[in-house]
N, C-alpha and C positions, 0 to 999 in steps of 0.2 A: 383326738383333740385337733381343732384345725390349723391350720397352721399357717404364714404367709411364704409363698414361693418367687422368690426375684428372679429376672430372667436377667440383670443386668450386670455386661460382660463375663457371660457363660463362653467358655471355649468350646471350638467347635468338637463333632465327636472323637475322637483318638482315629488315626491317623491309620490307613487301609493298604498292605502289601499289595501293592498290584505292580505286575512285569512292566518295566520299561518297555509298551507298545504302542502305537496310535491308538489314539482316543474311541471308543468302540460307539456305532450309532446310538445316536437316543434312547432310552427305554419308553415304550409306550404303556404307558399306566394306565389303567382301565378308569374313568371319574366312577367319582363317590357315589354310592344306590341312592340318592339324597331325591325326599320329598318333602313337600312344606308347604306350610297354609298356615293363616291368620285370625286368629278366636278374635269375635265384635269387641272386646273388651282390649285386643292392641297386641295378646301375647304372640311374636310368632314361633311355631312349632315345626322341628326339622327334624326328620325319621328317615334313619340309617337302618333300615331292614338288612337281617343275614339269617337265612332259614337254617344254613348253619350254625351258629352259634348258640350255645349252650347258656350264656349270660346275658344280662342288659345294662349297658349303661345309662341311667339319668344323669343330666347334667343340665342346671339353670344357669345362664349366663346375665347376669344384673349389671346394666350395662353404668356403674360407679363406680371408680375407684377412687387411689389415694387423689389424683387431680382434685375428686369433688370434694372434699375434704373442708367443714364450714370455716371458715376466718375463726382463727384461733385456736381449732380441735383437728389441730396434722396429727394423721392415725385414726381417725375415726371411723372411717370404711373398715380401715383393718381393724381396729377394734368391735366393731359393728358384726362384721364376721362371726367371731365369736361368738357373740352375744345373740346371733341367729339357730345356734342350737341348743338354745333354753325352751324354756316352756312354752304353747299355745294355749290359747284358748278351749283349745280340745284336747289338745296331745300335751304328756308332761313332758321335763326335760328329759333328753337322753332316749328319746322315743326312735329318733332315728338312728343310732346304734343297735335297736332291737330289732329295725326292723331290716338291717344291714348286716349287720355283726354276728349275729343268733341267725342265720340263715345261711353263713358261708361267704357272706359277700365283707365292703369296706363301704366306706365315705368320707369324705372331707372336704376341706374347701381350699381358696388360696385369693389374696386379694394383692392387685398390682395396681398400676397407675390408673388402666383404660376399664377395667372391670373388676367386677368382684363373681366367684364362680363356684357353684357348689355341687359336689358329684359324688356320685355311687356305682356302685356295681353291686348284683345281685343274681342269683339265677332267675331263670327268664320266668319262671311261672311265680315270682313275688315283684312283678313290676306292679301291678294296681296298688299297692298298699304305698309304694312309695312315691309313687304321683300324690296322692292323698297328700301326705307328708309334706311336700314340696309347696302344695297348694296349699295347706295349713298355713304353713311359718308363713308364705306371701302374704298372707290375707290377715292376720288375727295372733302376731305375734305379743308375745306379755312379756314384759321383762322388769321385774320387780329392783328395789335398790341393791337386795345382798348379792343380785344375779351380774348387774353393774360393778358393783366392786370387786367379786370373784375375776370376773374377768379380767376388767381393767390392773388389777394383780399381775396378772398369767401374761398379759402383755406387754404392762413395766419392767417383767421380768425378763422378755424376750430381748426388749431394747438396749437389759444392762447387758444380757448373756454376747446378745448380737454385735452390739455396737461398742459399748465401753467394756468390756471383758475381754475381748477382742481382741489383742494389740494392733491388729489390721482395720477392726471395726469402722474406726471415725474416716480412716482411710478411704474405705467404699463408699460409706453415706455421707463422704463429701463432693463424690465427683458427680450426680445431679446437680446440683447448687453449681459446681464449675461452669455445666453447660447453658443453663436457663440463667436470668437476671429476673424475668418479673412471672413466668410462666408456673404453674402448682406441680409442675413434673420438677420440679426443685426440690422440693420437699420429699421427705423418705417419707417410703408406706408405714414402718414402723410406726412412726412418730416420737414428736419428745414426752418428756414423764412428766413436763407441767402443763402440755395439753393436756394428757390423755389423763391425769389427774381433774382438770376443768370440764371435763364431759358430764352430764346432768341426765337424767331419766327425761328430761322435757326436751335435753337434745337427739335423744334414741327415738322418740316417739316424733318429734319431726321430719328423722331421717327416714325411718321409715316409710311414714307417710308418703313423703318426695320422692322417694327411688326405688323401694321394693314393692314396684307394682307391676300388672303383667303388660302394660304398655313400653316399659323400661329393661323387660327382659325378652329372652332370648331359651326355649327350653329343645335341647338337644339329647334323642334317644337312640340307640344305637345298639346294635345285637337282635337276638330270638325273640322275636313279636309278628305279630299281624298287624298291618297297619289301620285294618279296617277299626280291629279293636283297641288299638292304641286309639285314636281318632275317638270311640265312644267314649276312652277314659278321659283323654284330656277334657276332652268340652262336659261331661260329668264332675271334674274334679278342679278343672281352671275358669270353668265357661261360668260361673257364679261369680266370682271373684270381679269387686268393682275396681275400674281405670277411674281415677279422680279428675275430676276437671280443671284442677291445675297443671300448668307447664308443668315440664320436666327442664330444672334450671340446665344449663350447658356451658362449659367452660368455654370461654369466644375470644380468649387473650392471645394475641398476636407477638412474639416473642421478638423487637426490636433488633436487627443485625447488627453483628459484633462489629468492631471498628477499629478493633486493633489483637496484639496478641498481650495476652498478661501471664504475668507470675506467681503464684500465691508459694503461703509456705502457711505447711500444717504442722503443730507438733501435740504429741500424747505423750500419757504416762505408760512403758513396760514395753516400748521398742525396739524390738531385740537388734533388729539392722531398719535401714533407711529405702523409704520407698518410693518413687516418682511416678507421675501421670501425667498422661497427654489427652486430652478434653476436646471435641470440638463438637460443636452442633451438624446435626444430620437430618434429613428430609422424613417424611414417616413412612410407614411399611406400606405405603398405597402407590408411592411413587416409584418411576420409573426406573428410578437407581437402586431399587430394594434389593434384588435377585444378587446385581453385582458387587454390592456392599457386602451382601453374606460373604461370596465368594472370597472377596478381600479380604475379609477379619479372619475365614477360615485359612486362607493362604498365611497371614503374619502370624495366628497362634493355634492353627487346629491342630494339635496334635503334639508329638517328639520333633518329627521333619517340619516342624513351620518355622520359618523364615524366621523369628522373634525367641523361638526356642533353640534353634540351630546356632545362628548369631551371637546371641548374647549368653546364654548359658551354658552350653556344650563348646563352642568354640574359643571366646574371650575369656569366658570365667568373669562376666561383669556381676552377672543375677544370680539366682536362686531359684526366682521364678519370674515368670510372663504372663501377661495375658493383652487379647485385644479383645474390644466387641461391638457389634453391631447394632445398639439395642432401637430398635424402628419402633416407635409407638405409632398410633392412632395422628396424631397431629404435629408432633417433630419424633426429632431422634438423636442420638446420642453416639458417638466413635469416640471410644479412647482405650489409650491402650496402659498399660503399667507394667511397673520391674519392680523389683523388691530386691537390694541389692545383695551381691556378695562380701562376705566379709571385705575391711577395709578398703570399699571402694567407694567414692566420693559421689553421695548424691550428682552434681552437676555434671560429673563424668558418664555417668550412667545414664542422665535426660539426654547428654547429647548423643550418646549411643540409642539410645532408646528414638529421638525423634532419626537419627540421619536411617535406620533401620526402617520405622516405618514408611517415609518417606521415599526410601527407596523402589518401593512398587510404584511407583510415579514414574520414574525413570525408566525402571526395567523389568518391565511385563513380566510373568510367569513363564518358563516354557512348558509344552503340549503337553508332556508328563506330566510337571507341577499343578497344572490346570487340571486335568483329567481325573487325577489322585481327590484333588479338593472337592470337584462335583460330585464326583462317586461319595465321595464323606457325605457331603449334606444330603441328595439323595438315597445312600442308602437310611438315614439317619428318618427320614420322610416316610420311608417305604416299612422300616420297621414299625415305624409308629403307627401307621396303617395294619399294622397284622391283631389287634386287639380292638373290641367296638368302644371299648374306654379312648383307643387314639386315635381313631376313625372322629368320637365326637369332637376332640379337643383342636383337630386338624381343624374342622371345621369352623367351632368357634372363634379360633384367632381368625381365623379369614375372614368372619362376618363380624367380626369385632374392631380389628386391625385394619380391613380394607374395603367394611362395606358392603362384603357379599362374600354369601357363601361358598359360590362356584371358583374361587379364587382360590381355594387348598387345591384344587388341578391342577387350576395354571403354573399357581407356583412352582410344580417338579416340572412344567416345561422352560420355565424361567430359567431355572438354576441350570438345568442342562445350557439353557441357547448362550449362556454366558459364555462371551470370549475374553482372551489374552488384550484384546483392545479393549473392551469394555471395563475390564478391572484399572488398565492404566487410566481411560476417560475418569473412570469414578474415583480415582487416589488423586489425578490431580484438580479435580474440582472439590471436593470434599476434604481433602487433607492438604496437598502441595499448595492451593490456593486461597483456604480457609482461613478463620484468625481461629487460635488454639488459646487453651488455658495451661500451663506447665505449671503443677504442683510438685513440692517438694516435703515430704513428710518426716520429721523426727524424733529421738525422742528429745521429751519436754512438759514442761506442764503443758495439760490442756488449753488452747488456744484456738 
């Protein structure tokens, strides 16, 4: 079943035993075997050949998410998702589990703000049957009303499990909305249950129309293939399939600069303790501060040793738990960090621990260990993900997703590396010591 994956304020990877030594030279990372061409009808296609590899992974990237989301239906990409592995016109439901699942492989999907993504793994000698597949559901999906309601079920239900079931729930899926005022990265991918109840068969068959075409996507192969013959299947299997001669609508809202700092207070029902947030808007993952933002959030919560975990919960006894993050979309971005407190300790106590802690990397850089430790995280964290042709393609996606171009999953492990002790304090006190913030205060309460 597919399911939706949030990247927002994910801690960095757990935290790497390395000696107290000087920082060791760069690692030189070999770039991705990456080739790619563009079918008349707009699809472009990127092929990660390894004659090694015993699997293949497809993977279509449809460049909609929860942003595109129509006026009044937040969660309809995510819910759309869904509703993408029902039936074809050729192929019934559940086709692509057979041809996944009964061969030894998987598939799934996951929808966020910037895209919506759908992926398999297979051995390598059942890749044509599932290009097929892919080019099916693009071209000639059918989605009937029981197939509508089943879903839309499976999704209300996600949003009670997720969000209001939660005690923490409302918590998370409020700090988008902290950072945007008029921007659709406000709204949860989830969505609410009297959208996703207002959703229409007249609305799936639009949405399709508008977005699941091959000028709108993005089809990423990776592992045990010929390219030559990859090449005949696509344009066999994608090269039919019409681009319509309508735009592809694009979200164009410019997101008005804050002008002050605010407070908000949140309360729920089943709050076992009390939990605070720090909010502020952040540039997107194309810009120049991306690499040392990571750096940042990994420095304040990657790990046991991060500055946020150290501080507040090991040393004070304020928290429970921490976290910060990074999350860089497409056209802004989001830093904030959160505590969830320890018994008897005063929400306001805990924010002001909570912000003079963050804040503090403003003042006083990392030292050469501190920094070295943090880079090794996230590249190793890179390097792993590269050891599978499933993360060979997803490295890439978000590059061409994220930032516009593919050849930017490279750069980035030289990013992260070039990152200095200066650079993390430039980007705390532009981005945070300088910024207007949101401080949330969460209780319990009736919902509010």
């Amino acid at each position: 079943m597919p399911v939706t994956r949030r990247r927002l304020l994910l801690a960095a990877p757990a935290a790497l035993a390395l000696p107290t030594r000087a920082p060791a030279a760069a690692l030189r990372v070999p770039p991705l075997a990456l080739q790619s061409w563009r079918l008349p009808n707009g699809l472009q296609v990127y092929a990660l050949p390894d004659p090694a590899a015993a699997t293949v992974s497809v993977q279509v990237w449809y460049r909609v998410g929860a942003k595109d989301d129509p006026p009044g239906r937040s969660g309809f990409a995510h819910l759309f998702e869904h509703l993408m592995f029902k039936g074809t016109r050729h192929m019934p439901a559940e086709t692509i589990d057979r041809l996944t699942e009964d061969v030894g492989g998987q598939n799934n999907a996951f929808t966020v703000d910037d895209v919506t993504v759908y992926h398999s793994e297979v051995p390598a000698n059942h890749l044509e049957p599932l290009l097929w597949a892919e080019a099916e559901r693009m071209a000639h999906l059918e989605v009937d009303q029981a197939s509508l309601d089943s879903e839309r079920h499976v999704v209300i239900e996600e949003y009670r499990e997720r969000v209001l079931a939660d005690p923490y729930g409302r918590f998370f899926e409020a700090l988008p909305a902290l950072a945007f005022d008029v921007h659709p990265y406000r709204r949860g991918v989830i969505g609410r249950i009297d959208d996703l109840r207002a959703a229409t068969l007249d609305d799936v068959r639009a949405f399709h129309r508008t977005y699941y075409r091959p000028d709108n996507a993005a089809l990423v192969v990776a592992g045990g293939f010929d390219v030559a013959e990859l090449a005949r299947w696509v344009q066999r299997h994608f090269g039919p399939v019409e681009a319509p001669a309508t735009p592809i609508p694009r979200v164009a809202v410019v997101e008005p600069p804050r002008r002050r700092d605010e407070a908000r207070r949140l309360s729920a029902p089943h709050v076992p303790l009390p939990a605070v947030a720090l909010v502020w808007r952040a540039p997107g993952a194309a810009h120049r501060d991306a690499a040392a933002l990571q750096v940042a959030s990994a420095l304040l919560a990657g790990g046991d040793s991060s500055r946020l975990q150290a501080a507040l919960v090991r040393e004070r006894h304020l928290a429970n738990a921490v976290g910060f993050g990074a999350d860089l979309r497409a056209d802004a971005g989001t830093l904030a960090g959160w505590a969830i407190a320890a018994g008897g300790v005063p929400p306001a106590r805990l924010l002001a621990a909570l912000a003079a802690e963050t804040l503090r990397l403003a003042e006083q850089p990392p030292s050469a260990v501190e920094l070295a430790k943090v880079r090794a995280q996230l590249t190793t964290a890179a390097l792993v993900e590269r050891e599978t042709p499933a993360g060979r393609a997803e490295a890439l996606g978000w590059a061409l997703v994220l930032r516009g171009d593919a050849h930017a999953a490279d750069r980035a492990l030289d990013e992260l590396q070039a990152v200095t002790a200066a650079d993390v304090q430039r980007v705390a006190r532009e981005h945070l010591l300088r910024a207007r913030r949101v401080a949330l205060t969460y209780v319990q309460g009736a919902p509010a």
